[in-house]
C-alpha positions as CSV (number, residue, x, y, z in Angstrom):
1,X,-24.7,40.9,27.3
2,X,-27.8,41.3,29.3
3,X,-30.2,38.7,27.9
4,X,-27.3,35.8,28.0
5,X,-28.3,32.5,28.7
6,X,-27.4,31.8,32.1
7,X,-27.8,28.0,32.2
8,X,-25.3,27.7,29.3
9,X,-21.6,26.7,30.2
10,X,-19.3,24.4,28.2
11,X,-16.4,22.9,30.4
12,X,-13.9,21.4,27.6
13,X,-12.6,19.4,30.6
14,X,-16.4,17.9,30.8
15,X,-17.4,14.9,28.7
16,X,-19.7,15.4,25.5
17,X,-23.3,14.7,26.3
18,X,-24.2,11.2,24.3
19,X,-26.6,11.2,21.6
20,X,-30.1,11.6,22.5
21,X,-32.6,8.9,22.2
22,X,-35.3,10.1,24.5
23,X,-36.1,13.7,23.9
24,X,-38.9,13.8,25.8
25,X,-37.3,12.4,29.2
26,X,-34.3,14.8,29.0
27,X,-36.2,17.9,27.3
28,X,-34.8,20.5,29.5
29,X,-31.2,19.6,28.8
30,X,-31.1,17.3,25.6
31,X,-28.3,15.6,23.5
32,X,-27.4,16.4,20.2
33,X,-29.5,14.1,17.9
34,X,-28.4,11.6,15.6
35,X,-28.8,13.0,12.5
36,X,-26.8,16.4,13.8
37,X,-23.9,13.5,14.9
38,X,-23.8,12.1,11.5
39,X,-24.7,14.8,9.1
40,X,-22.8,14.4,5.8
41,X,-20.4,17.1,4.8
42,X,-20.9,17.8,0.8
43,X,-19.5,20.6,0.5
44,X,-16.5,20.7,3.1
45,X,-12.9,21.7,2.8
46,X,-10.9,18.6,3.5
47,X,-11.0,17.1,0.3
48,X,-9.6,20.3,-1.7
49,X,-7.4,21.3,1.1
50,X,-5.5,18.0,0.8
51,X,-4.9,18.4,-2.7
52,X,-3.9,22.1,-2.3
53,X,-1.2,21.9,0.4
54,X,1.4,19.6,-1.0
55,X,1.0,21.8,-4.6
56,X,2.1,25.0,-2.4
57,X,4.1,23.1,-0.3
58,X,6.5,21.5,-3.1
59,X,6.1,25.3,-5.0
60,X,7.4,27.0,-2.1
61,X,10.1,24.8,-1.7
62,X,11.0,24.6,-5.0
63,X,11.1,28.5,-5.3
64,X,13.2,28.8,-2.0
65,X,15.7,26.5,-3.5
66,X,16.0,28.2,-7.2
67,X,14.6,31.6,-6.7
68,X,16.2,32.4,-3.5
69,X,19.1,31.6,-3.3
């Protein structure tokens, strides 16, 4: 890892920079911007996943308790 960047560090004890506003006063070391804060997830796995749990969930219980035993 020669050419890592050496002025890169994340602390997870250190707060999250706020959202930037003035890009050119803080160019050097900028916030996230807003539209990387609120970015709309289309196509993310939360609404599928929350379906597909309980389905395996009550399956796997309900083949523990008839199949297994």
């Amino acid at each position: 890892m020669d050419n890592a960047d050496v002025k890169h560090s994340e602390d997870p004890l250190k707060p999250h920079k706020p959202i930037e506003t003035n890009y050119s006063k803080h160019q050097d070391d900028p916030g996230p911007s807003r539209q990387a804060v609120d970015e709309y997830d289309k196509n993310g796995a939360a609404p599928v996943l929350k379906w597909i749990i309980p389905i395996l969930v009550v399956a796997l219980l309900i083949y523990w308790l008839f199949f297994k035993g």
